[in-house]
N, C-alpha and C positions, 0 to 999 in steps of 0.2 A: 524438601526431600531431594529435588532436583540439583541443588549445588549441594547438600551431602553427599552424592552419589559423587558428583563430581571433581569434588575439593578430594575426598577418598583415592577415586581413581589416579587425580593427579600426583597425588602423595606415593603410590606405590609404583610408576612411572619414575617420579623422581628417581624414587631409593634404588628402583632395578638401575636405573643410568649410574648411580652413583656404585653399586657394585660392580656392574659391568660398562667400563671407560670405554673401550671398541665398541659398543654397540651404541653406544651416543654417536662414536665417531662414524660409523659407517650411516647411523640416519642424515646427520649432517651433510656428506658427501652424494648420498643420494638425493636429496633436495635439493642441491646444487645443480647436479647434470637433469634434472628433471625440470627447471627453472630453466636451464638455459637450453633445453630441446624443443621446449615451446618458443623461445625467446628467437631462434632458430628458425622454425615453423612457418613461425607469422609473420618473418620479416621475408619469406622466398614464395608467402603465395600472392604477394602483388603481381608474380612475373609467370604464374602456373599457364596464363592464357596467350599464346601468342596474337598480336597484331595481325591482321589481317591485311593480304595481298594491297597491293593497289588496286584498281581497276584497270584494265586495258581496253585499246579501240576494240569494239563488237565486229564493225565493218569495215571492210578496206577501203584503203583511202582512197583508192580507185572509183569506187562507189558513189554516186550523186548522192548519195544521203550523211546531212550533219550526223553527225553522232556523239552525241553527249554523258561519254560510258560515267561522269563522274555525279550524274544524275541533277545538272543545274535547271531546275526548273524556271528560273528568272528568262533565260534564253532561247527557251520555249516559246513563250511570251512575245518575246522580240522579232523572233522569228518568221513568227506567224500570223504579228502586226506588216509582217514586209509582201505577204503573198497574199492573193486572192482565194485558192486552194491549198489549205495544208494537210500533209497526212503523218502525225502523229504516232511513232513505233515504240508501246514500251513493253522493255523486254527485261529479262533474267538472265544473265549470262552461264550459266547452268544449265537452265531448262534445254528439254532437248526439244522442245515444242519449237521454241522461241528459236534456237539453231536449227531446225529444219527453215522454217518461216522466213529466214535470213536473205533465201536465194532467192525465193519467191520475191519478196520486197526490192532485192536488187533487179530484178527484172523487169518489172512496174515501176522503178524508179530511171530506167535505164529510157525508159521510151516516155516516159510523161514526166522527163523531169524540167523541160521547159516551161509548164506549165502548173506543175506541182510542187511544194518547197517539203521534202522528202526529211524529216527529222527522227533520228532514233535515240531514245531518254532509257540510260540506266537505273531502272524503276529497285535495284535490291542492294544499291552500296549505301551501307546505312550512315554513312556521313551526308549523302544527298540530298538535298530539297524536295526531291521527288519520293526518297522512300517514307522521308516524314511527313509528307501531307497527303498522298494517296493511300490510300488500304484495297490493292489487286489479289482475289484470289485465284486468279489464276494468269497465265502469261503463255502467250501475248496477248497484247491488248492494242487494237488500232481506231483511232479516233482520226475523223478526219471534222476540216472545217472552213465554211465557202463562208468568207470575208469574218465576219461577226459572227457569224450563226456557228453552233455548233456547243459543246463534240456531237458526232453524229459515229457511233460503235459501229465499226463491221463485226457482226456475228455469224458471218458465210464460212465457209470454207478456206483454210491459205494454202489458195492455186492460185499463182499469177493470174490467167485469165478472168478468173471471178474477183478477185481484189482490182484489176483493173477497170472492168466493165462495172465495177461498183465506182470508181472513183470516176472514169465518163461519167456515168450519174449522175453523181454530185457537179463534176465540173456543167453538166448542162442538164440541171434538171424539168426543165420545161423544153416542149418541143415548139417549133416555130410553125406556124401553120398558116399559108399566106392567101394558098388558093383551097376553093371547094373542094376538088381532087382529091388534096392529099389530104381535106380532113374528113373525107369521107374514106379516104384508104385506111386513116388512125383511127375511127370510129368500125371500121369494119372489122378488127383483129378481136378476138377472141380474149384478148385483155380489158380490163374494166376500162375507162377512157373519161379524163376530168378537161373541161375544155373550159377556160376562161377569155372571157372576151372583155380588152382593154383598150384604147384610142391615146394615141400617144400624139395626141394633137398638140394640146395645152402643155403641155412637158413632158422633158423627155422622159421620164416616170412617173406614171400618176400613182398616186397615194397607195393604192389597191393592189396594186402590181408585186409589190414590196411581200406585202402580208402571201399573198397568191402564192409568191416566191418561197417564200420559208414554209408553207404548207405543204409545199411537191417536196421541202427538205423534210417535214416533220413525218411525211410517208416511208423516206428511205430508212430513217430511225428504225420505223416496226417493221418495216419487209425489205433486207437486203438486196430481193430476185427483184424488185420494182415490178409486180406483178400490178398493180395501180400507175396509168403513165397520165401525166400531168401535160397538157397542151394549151398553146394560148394563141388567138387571134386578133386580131389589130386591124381587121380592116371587115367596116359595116356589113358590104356587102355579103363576104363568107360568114360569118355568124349568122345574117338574115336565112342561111340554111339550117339550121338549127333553130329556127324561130326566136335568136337573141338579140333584143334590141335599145336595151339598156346598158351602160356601160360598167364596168368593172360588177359584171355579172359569171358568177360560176355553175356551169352545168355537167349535171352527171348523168352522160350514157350508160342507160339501162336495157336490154335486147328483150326480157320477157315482159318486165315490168314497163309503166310510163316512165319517161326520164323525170329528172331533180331538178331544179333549182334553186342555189344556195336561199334561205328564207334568213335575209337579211335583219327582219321585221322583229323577227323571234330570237334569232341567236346574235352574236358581236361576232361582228368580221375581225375574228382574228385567222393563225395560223392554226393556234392548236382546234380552233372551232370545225375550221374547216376540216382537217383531214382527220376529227372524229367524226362530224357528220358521212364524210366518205366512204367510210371503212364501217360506218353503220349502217350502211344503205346500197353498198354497191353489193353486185350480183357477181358469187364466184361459182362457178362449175368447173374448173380447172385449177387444182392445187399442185405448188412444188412441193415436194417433201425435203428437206437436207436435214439428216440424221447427223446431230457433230463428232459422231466417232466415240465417243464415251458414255457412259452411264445417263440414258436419258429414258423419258416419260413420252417423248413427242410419237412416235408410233404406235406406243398404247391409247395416248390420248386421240389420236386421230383413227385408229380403225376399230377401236371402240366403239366409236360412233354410227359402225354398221358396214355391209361387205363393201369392200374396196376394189376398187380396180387398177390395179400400180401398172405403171409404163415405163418401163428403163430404157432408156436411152440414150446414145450418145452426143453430147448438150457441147456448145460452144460458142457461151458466152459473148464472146466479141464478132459473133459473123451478124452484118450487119441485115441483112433480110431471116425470117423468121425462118425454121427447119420446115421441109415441105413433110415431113414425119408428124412434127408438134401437130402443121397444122390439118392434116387430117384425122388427129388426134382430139383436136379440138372442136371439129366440125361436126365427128361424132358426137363428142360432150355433150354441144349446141343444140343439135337435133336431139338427143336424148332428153332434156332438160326442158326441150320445146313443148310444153303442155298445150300454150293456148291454140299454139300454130295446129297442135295436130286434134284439137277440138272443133274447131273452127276451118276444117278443110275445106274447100270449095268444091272439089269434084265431089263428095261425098253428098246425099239427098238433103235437106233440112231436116226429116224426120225420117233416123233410120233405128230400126235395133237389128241384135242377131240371137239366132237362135242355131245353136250346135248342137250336132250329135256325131259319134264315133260308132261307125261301122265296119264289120268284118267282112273282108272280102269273100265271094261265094267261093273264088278261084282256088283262093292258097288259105290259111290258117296263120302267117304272122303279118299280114299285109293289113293296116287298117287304113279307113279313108274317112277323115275327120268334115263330113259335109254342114256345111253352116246357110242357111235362110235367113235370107234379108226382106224385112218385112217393113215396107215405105207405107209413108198417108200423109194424111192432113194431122194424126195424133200419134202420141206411142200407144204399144197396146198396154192395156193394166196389168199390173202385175198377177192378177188372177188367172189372165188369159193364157192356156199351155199353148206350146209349139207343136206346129202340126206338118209333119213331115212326109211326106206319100210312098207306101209300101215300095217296094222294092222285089217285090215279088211277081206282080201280075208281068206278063210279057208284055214290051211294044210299049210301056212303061216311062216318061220321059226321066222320070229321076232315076230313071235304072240306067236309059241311056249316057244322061248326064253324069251318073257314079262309073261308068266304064270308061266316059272318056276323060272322066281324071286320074284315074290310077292306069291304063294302060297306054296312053299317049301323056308321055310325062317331058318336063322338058330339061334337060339334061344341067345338072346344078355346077357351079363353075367353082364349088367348093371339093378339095381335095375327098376320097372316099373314106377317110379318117374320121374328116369333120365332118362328111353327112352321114355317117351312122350314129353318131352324138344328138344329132340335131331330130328336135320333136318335128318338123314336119320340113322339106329339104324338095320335095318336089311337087310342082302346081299346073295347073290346066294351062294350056296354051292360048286359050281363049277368053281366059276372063277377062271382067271389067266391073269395075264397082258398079254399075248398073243396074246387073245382070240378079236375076233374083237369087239363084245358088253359085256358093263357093264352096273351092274341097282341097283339099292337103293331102297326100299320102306317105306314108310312114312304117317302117319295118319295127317289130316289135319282137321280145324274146317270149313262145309261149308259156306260161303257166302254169293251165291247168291240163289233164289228158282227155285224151281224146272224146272218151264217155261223157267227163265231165261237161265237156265244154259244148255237147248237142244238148244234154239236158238245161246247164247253165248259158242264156243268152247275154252278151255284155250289156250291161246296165247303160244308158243313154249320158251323156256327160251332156251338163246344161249348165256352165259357166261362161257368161258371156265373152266373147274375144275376138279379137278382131280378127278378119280373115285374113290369112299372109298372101302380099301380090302375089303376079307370077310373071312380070316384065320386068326386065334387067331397069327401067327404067323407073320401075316403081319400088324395088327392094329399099328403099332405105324408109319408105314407108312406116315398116315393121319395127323401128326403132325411133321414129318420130313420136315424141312425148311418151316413151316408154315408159319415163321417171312415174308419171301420174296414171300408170295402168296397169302398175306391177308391187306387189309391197312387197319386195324382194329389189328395193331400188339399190343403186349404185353410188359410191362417191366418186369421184376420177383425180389419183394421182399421178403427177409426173415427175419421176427419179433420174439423175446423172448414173449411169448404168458406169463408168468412171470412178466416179466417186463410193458407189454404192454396191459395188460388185459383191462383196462377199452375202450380202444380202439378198441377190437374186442367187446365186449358187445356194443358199440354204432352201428358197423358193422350188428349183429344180433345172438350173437352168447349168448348161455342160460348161465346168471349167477348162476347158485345153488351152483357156487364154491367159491372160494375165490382165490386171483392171486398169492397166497403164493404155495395152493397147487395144483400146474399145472402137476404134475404125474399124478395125480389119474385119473380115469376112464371117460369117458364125455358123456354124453346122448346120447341117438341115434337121427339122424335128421343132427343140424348142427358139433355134435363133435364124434371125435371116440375115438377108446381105445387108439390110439396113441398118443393123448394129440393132434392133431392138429386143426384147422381152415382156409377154405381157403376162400377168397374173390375178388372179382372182383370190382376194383374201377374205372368209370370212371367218371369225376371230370369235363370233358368238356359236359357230356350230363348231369349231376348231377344225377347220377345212381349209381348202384355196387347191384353185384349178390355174392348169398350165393352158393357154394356149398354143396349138396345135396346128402350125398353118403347112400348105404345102407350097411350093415355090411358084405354082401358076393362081393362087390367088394372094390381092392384092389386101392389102392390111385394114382398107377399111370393107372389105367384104367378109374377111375374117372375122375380126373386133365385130362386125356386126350380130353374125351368127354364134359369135362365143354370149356376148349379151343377150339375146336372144334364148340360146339355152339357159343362162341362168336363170334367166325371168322369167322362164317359161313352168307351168306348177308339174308339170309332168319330166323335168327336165332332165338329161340321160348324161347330163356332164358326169365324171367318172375323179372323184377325188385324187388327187396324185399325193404319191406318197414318194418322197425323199430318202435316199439311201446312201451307204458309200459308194455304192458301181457309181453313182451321177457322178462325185468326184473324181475317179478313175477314166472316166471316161465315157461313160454312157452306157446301154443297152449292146451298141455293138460292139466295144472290146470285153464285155462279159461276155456276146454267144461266141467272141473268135478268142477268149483263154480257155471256154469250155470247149472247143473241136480240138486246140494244141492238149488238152487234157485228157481226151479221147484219144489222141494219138498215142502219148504215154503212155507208157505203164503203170497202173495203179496204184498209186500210194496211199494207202488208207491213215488219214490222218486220227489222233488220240480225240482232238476236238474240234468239230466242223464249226468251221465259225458263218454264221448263215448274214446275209445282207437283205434288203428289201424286195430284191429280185427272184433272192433265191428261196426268201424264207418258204410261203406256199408249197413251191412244189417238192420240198423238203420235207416240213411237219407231214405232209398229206400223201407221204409214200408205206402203200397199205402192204408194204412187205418187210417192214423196219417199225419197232417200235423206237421213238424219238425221246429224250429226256432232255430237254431244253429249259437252259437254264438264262435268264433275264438279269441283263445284267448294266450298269453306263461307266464310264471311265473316272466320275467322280465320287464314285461309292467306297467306302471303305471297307464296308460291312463284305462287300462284292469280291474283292481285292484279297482280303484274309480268309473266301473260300474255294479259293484259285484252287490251290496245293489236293485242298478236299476231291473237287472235280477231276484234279489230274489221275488222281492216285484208282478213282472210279473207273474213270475211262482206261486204263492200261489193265484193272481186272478185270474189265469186260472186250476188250481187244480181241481176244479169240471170239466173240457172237460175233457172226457178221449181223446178224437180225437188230443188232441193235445199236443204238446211234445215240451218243453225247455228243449234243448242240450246243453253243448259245448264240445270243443276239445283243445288240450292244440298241438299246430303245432307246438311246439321245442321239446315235447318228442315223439312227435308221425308223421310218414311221412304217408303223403295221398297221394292219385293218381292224377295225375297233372291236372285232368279235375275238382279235387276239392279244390284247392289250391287258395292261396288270394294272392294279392301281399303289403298287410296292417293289423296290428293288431292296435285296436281292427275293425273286419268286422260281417255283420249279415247277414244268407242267409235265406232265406224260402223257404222249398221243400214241397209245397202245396199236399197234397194226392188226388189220379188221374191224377197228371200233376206234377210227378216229371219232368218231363223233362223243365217244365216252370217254375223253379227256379228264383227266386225275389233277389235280394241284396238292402238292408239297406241304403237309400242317403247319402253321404261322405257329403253332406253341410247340413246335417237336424242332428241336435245334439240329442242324445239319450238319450231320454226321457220317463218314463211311459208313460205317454200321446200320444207321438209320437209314442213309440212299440205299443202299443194299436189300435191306428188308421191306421198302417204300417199291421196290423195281419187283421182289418178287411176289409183292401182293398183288399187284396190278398189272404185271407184265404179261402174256399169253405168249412171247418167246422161250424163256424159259421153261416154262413149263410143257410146251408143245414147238419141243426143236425143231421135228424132220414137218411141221404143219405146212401145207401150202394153200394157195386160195384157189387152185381146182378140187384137190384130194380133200379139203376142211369140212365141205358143205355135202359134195357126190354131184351128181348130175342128174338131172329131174327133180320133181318136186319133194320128191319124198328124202334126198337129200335138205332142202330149203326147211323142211320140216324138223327133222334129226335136227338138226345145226340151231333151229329156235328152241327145241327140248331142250338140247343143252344149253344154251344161254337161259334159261328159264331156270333148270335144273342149279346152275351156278350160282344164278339169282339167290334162289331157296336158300343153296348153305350158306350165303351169303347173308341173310335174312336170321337162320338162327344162328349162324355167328353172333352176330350183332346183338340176336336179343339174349344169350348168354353172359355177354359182356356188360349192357344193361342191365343183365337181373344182378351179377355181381357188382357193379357200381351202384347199382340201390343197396345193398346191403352192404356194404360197406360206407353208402349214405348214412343208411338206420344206425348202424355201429357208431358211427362219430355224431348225431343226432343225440343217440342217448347218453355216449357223456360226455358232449355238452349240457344237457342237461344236469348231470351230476356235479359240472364244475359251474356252471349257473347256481344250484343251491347251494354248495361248499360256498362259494364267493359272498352267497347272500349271508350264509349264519357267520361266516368271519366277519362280515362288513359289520352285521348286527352286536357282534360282539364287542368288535371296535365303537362302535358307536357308545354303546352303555357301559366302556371303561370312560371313554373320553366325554361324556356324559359325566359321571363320579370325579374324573379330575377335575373336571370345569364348576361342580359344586364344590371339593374340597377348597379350590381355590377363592370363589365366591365366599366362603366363608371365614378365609383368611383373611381376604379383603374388607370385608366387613368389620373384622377384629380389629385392625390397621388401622380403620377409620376413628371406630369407638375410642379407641388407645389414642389416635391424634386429637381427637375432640375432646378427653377429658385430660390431655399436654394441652390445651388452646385454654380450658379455663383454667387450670392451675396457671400457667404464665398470666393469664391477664391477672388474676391474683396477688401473682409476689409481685406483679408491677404496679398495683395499687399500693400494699404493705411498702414495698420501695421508698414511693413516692410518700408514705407516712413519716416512714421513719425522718428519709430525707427533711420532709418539716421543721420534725420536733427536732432533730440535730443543728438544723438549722437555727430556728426560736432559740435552745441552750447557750447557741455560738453567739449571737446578739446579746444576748441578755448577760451573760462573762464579757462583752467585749462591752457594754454598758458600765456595767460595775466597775472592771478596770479605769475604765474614762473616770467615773466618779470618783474614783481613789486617786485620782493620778489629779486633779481637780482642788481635792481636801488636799492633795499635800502640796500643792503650789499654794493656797491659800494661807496655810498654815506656817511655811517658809516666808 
């Protein structure tokens, strides 16, 4: 069929070409230009893609650093067969990472390049050696490497001073320790401390030394800050202070725990052995943090772990004695983390417990005085046994005397009057002594309950044990000795380059008027001092974190102490800080000196108040303004396309003064969680006289003029009660107080059958679409059932067609096997006939050659 059609088709192709001679001719001509437009084509896209640049020198040639832009990694090789320290620079000439990093590397190369062989490798010219056998994703990459050993990544920061101070490292990563002195001065730091002891008797390297060696390199690998220092001593007599007496012996100072040493027995003195046992066993209570500037995990995965206490700082890597800041920083740590030290006091009795109670002063009504019994022997008491406290009432009384001369002979706290009103108990008897059988505290508290209440209700006895806080300047640090293990409100302790890290403490709360270049200079008083530092309290599980608050006459570890201290403390008065834009503006006091210049003006009543963290409070909460605040952040869309809506609101409502179009922008500004939304865009209404009966915006009624409109005058009590004010609202005496609850009862009411008219109408019109649905529920069933018992009868009809199909194939299957029998008869007998004439023929043709 298929070349019928075809042979057809061509025949009548033919005949049309053959009547019409031009239309031959012009198909002709166009499959010529159509051959040679492809022909064309494909011979100009070998050249569609230009050849790429050369490469050029990275660095000037001024610069101590080889620089090998054409990417020959052989000379790499060569290079760094020739030096003892190499440092490795592969870059992207693109990258703007790798162009900022440029200067840096020239700087560090500029001062260590006698000692360093400074090499930079064009890691992205793809004729290179280097772009074919490395795969970087990201640039730059710096590798260094002391003789053999190595690469060893820097993953720090590129700032000259930390890429050099990483590269001293490398250049000497073992400290030299000759005398006792100074290895008691390198065991005393607040850094973990690996001390190997080797005898360079026998020769000038013994075997052990080697391996020791590349272990202090296989540390710098995981921790660029060398928060691990690696020390070695060579002479018997200093080791015998450490009680090391074997040779090519490794020991790990540990401050809480007993110390280590390497167990030879069990593990292979290698490199990598060692400095996984290190890093499995040493004791951290002081962490760096370095955030790399980009999309990372490392902040969540560390204060996850529980509240944090960050310390920004201004850090400088190369100065060669420790910060006197780090290390009072770290002394807290120390002491904090001190569990056994502050179980195991010595002035304290062998067998002591306490027993607390909080009592109210006779004097005043917010003054309590937390008296605690100390109760000595030969045993503890059981825990059956109550604490027995002596009245307080009888005159002539000693524990009356003794509760009067703790709260009124107080001794004056050397903490600013900021931080002792935060602080759970801030002033102490002048005569204690752990000895002594009673201690006491006093403490200003906010009242509660009224005055009626609080004769019939006596304060309940607080009986958690806790330790008494001293009350000698020389005992205060007491109160933070082994805090770790008497508070489950424990701490981690990090420490941040305030430098490097600055946008992160400005989000914390800390005043930008600087720049994070210059982290020396001076810092306002409030949250910075003259030390350049910042501290912070982050906790991450209850989505909090606290500023410290210090004042300029105390000292940062009496500070740090009592900010610890309130944390830990279960009653603690620390006060969440919430972050806003005035912090980036400039603080608290250029918001109260633009609001006196605003006073001074003349009023200009803006369309939309745009409120901040400072202002928001006492904005929602002015009971002579009903507020329409609308919640909003800068990356919302939704937020963005109901601009125009709110503008157009607020310019019809322009003549109220009573009423007030807000927002608030809740990603730069943090509220108090009783004002928080869990949606942007959201709309509240704080009605004036009844803030407390705040409205929200319906999530299914779309925001509309119209809708705001009708949302303002359901709810609003402006509107409807223009000339109202809050003397004339209520009257004066009670019988006004009275009126004024009728009415809001009365409002209630129609408010009440409002509601239940609109109810009864939404039930009936429930019923209504109930019942048909109903109706279309049956309709649906007797259609379905009718479909079904058509298609029922077709599936029989067909069933029995198919059957017919069979019988009719099955009586074709024996009729054929049939004629193919008959066939196969005939075929014989024709066959037999054809023999038996072709016999005969033989015999005649036989007779007549005979017969011839």
């Amino acid at each position: 069929m298929l070349r019928r059609v075809r042979r057809q088709s061509l025949r009548q192709v033919l005949l049309l070409m053959a009547r019409r001679p031009d239309l031959l001719c012009g198909a002709i001509v166009l499959s010529v230009l159509l051959v040679l437009a492809v022909k064309f084509t494909c011979s100009r896209a070998k050249n569609v893609v230009a050849a790429a640049r050369p490469p050029v020198r990275f660095f000037s040639a001024e610069a101590p650093v080889v620089d090998l832009y054409l990417g020959q990694l052989d000379q790499v090789e060569r290079l760094r067969s020739m030096a003892e320290v190499s440092l490795i620079f592969f870059y992207a000439p693109w990258c703007a990472h790798s162009m900022a990093a440029r200067q840096e590397v020239q700087q560090v190369a500029k001062k260590l390049a006698k000692q360093v062989q400074f090499v930079a490798v064009n890691c992205w010219w793809s004729q290179g050696k280097c772009r074919r056998l490395n795969r970087f994703y990201h640039y730059p990459v710096i590798h260094l490497f002391y003789r053999r050993f190595g690469p060893i990544e820097y993953r720090g920061p590129i700032v000259a001073p930390y890429i050099e101070s990483f590269v001293l490292r490398v250049i000497t990563p073992l400290t030299y320790l000759p005398t006792r002195a100074q290895l008691e001065d390198f065991l005393s730091y607040h850094e973990p401390g690996v001390v190997g002891f080797f005898q360079f008797n026998s020769s000038p390297q013994p075997p052990g030394y080697i391996t020791y060696l590349s272990s202090a390199l296989q540390a710098l690998r995981r921790d660029f800050h060398g928060v691990v220092r690696f020390g070695v001593v060579t002479s018997k007599h200093v080791a015998e202070a450490i009680s090391l007496e074997e040779d090519e012996t490794v020991y790990l100072h540990r401050r809480f725990n007993s110390s280590l040493i390497f167990p030879r027995k069990e593990r292979n003195f290698t490199s990598e052995a060692i400095c996984k046992w290190v890093f499995e066993h040493h004791e951290t209570f002081l962490q760096w943090l370095q955030p790399p500037g980009t999309k990372s995990r490392l902040l969540e995965e560390e204060l996850t772990k529980g509240p944090a206490l960050l310390l920004f700082m201004p850090h400088n890597p190369l100065q060669s004695e420790p910060s006197a800041l780090l290390q009072q920083f770290a002394d807290i740590a120390v002491r904090y983390h001190a569990c056994e030290r502050s179980s195991s006091d010595d002035r304290l009795p062998s067998f002591t417990s306490l027993c607390c109670q909080s009592l109210l002063l006779p004097e005043t009504r917010t003054s309590v005085c937390e008296v605690c019994l100390r109760l000595s022997g030969p045993s503890l008491p059981s825990s059956s046994k109550p604490c027995s406290f002596p009245s307080v009432l009888p005159q002539g009384d000693p524990f009356g005397t003794r509760l009067r001369h703790c709260c009124l002979r107080q001794l004056p706290s050397p903490i600013s009057i900021k931080t002792a009103t935060s602080e759970g108990c801030s002033h102490f008897v002048t005569s204690y002594s752990p000895f002594t059988q009673f201690s006491a505290c006093c403490k200003t508290v906010e009242p509660q309950l009224n005055e009626s209440k609080a004769k019939e209700e006596p304060r309940p006895p607080l009986t958690p044990p806790s330790i008494p806080p001293p009350s000698t300047p020389k005992q205060e640090e007491d109160g933070i000795t082994g805090l770790h293990c008497r508070t489950n409100r424990t701490l981690r302790f990090y420490v941040l380059d305030v430098g490097l890290n600055w946008p992160l403490a400005a989000r914390l709360g800390a005043s930008s008027h600087r720049n994070s270049s210059q982290h020396q200079e001076a810092l306002t008083e409030g949250d910075r001092n003259c030390d350049g530092s910042f501290v912070a309290i982050v906790n991450l599980k209850d989505e909090v974190h606290y500023v410290l608050r210090r004042s300029p006459a105390a000292t940062l570890t009496e500070a740090l102490e009592a900010f610890i201290r309130n944390f830990s403390s279960p009653h603690s008065h620390l006060q969440r800080y919430l972050v806003g834009e005035d912090d980036g503006k400039g603080g608290e006091d250029e918001a109260k000196h633009l609001e006196e210049e605003q006073q001074q003006q003349p009023p200009q009543r803006l369309l939309i108040t745009e409120l901040t963290t400072s202002s928001f409070v006492s904005a929602i909460m002015d009971h002579q303004k009903d507020v329409l605040l609308f919640y909003y952040t800068q990356w919302c869309g939704f937020c963005s396309v109901l601009n125009h809506v709110l503008i157009q609101l607020a310019r019809l409502l322009q003549g109220h003064g009573t009423i007030t179009v807000a927002r608030v922008n809740v990603a730069r500004n943090d509220l108090p969680w009783e004002f928080m939304v869990d949606h942007v865009p959201s709309i509240l209404l704080f009605p004036r006289y009844r803030k407390h009966l705040s409205v929200k915006y319906p999530d299914d009624l779309p925001i509309t003029l119209p809708n705001l409109l009708r949302f303002i005058l359901q709810h609003s009590s402006s509107l409807h009660h223009p000339n109202r004010s809050s003397a004339g609202a209520v009257g004066p005496g009670p019988g006004g107080v009275l009126r004024a609850e009728f009415l809001a009862l009365q409002r209630e009411v129609q408010t009440l059958h409002l509601a239940r008219e609109r109810l009864s109408q939404q039930l009936a019109q429930l019923w209504r679409m109930n019942r048909q649905l109903k109706f279309d529920v049956r309709a649906v069933e007797q259609s379905l059932e009718r479909q079904m018992q058509e298609k029922s009868r077709q599936l029989g009809e067909a069933l029995g067609r198919l059957q017919e199909l069979a019988d009719a194939s099955e009586s074709l299957l024996n009729e054929n096997m049939l004629l193919k029998v008959l066939l196969r008869a005939l075929k014989g007998r024709t066959e037999g006939k054809e023999k038996a004439e072709a016999e005969r023929e033989e015999a005649a043709q036989e007779n007549g050659h005979q017969a011839s």
